[in-house]
N, C-alpha and C positions, 0 to 999 in steps of 0.2 A: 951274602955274596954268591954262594951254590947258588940257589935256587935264581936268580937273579939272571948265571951265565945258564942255568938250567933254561931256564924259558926264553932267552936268548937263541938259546943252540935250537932249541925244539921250533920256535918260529921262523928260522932262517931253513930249516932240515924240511918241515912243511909246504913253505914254498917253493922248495928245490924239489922235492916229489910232484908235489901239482904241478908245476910247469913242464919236466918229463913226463909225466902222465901223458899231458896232452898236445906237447910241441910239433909241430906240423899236420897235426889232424883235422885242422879246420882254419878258413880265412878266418883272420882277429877283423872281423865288422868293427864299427867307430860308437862310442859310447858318450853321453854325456856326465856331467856332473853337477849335483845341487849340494846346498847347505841347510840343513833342518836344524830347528829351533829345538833346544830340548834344555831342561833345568837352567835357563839363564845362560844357556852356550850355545852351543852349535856341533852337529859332528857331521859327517858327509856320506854321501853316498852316491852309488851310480848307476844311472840312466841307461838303461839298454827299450829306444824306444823301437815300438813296432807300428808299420804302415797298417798290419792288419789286426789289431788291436781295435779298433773301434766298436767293436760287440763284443767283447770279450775283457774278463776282470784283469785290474790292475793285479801284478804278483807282485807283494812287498817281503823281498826275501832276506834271512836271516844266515849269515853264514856259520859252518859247524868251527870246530877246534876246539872243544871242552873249553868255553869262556877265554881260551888263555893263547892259544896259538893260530886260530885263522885269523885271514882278514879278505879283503877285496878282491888283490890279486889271486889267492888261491882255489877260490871260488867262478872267477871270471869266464873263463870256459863254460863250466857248465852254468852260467847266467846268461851267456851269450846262445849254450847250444838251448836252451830252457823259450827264449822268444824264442828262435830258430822252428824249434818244431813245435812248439803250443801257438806262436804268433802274438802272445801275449806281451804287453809292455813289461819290463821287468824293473824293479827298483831294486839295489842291492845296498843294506843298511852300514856302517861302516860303526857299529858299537861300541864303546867303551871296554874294554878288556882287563882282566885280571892277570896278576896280580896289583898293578898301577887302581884300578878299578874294579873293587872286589863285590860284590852281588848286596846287593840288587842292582847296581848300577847299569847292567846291560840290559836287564829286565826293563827297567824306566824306563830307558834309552829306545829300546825299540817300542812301545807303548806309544811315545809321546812322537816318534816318526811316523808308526801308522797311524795315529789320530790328527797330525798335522799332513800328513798326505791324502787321506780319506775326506780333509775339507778343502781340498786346494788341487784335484782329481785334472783340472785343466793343465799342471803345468809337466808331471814327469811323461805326458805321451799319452798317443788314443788308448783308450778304457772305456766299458762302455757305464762308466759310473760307479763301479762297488771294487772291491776291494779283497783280493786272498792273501794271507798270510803263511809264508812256507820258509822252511827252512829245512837243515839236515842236523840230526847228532842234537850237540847245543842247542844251533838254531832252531830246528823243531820244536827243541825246549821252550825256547824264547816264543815261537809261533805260538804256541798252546796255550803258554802265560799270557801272552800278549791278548788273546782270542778269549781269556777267561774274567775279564773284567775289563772288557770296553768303554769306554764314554758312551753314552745313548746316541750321538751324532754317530759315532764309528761303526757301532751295532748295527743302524740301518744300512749302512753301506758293506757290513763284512759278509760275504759268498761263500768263502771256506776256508778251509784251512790245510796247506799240504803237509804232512810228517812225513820226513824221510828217516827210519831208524830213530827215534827221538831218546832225548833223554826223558826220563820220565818220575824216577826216584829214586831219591839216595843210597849208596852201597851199601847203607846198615841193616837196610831188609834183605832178608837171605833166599835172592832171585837165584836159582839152579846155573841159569847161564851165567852167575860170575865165574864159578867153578868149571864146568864143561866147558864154555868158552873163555877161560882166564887165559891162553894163548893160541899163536896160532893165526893170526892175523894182526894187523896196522894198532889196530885200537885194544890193547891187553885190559883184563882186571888192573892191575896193578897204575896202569896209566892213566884210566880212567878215576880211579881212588885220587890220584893226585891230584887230576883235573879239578873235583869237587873239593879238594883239601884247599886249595888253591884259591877258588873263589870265595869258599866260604870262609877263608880269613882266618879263622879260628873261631866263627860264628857255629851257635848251635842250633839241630835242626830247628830248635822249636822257639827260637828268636823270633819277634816280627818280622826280623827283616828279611829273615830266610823262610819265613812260614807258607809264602805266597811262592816259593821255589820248587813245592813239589806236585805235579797236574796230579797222580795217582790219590794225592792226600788231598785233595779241592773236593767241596761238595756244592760245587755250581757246574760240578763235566757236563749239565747238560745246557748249559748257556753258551757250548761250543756251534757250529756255523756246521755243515755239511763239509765233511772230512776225508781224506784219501791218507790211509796210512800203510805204510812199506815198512815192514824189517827185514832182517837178513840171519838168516842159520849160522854165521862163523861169526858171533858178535855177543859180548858180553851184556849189551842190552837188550839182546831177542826175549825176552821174559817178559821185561818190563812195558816193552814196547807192544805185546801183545795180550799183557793185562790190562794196559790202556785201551785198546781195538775192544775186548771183554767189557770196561765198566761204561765205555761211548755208548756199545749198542742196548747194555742195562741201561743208562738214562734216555737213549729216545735220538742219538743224535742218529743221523744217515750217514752209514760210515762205510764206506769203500775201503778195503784192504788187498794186500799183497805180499806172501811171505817169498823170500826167494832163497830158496831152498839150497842154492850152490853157490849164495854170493856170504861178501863178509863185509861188515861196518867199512861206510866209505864206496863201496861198488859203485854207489851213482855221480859222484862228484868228484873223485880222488882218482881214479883208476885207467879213463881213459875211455874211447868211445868198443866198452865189450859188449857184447850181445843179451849180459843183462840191462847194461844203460839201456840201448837200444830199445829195450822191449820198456823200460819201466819212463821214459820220455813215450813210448807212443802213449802206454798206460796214462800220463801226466795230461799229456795233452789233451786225451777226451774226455778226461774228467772235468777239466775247466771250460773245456767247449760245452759241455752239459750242464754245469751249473746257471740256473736261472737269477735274473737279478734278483737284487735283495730288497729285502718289501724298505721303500722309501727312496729307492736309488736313482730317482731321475736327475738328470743335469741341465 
């Protein structure tokens, strides 16, 4: 019953900050919405298309909240300001959450939407054929997983992959930044533990079904796509996220990075349009403007 009104409170407290974050900072432009196929169901997602998208990838994004408290709307701004100033078609994934839906489920979830939108590229809006997978926090996580064991159809269409602050590996490895950054900003140690206690159920790291949950512990990092990854200095996963950046450019991937030295977990998404968002959407946007199709991508 705790834990039940606990992620109650936490998802209603979520949405009430992102929408202060960003209330009067920008027109709300008009969005659509589709239904994707996934394990015999269905779950949704939203359309933010772009007129100037047509030579530029599809972004199939991943919303953050430690598996357990984002969703659509709190992500919505920054999906909206994300075509805005990349131009990019955006798709935002609407996943399965924890605890209702404990891990791997979200993992699937997104897997099985970018592999059904990767064959079906004509309907979420102009793309000019391929396919980037991004997200923040969680979702980065989910991007990464998602990016690390494609279907062969997906592969040829994936361009890259954005990480915003990703999750990257479980708390039980003793990263510096759980300690130095255990407070002090949105996203604690202590919140973040919960977040992973949370999904994983009472599943153990080294379950099947958790085993494919940690990018740091994959030895296919280098069947990743051309990458852009961001952390942040006031964040419990600034460690992990920049031993990821470390074992990308050991396997060979092209990895674009950016540490931002005076922001904290959440800066790009959560916060409001500050003059690190600012800098790290111009950063977003010529990074995907740069990316070349993916060998196989035509339409």
């Amino acid at each position: 019953m705790l834990q039940t009104l606990k992620v109650w409170l936490l998802r209603r407290y979520y949405r009430f900050t992102s929408q202060r974050a960003w209330r009067g900072q920008f027109t709300d432009a008009p969005y659509s919405t589709l239904q994707l196929p996934v394990s015999g169901a269905a779950i949704g997602a939203r359309v933010y298309s772009s007129q100037q998208g047509a030579e530029l990838p599809l972004v199939v994004y991943f919303h953050g909240g430690g598996w357990v408290i984002g969703d659509l709307d709190t992500h919505h701004a920054f999906c909206q300001q994300l075509r805005r100033h990349s131009g990019c078609s955006v798709v935002a994934i609407d996943y399965r959450l924890a605890p209702e839906h404990p891990c791997p489920a979200a993992i699937e979830d997104c897997r099985a939407a970018t592999e059904w939108l990767a064959q079906h590229l004509e309907s979420p809006g102009p793309n000019n054929g391929t396919v980037v997978v991004a997200g923040d926090s969680a979702g980065a996580h989910l991007a990464c997983c998602t990016a690390l064991n494609p279907e062969p159809a997906t592969r040829s269409r994936l361009a890259g992959a954005l990480l915003l602050y990703p999750v990257a590996d479980h708390y039980n490895v003793p990263y510096p930044s759980y300690i130095e950054r255990a407070t002090g900003q949105a996203l604690t140690s202590k919140l973040m533990r919960w977040f992973w206690d949370t999904w994983l159920a009472g599943q153990s790291v080294d379950t099947a079904a958790a085993r494919g949950a940690f990018p740091l512990r994959s030895t296919e990092l280098a069947q990743l796509p051309a990458t852009l990854l961001i952390t942040a200095e006031y964040d419990p996963l600034r460690d992990e996220g920049q031993r990821l950046d470390e074992y990308l450019r050991g396997a060979g991937v092209a990895v674009t990075s950016e540490h931002y030295a005076q922001a904290e977990h959440g800066f790009a998404c959560s916060q409001g349009p500050t003059a690190d968002f600012q800098h790290a959407l111009t950063l977003i946007s010529r990074w995907l403007g740069s990316l070349p199709p993916a060998q196989g991508a035509g339409r």
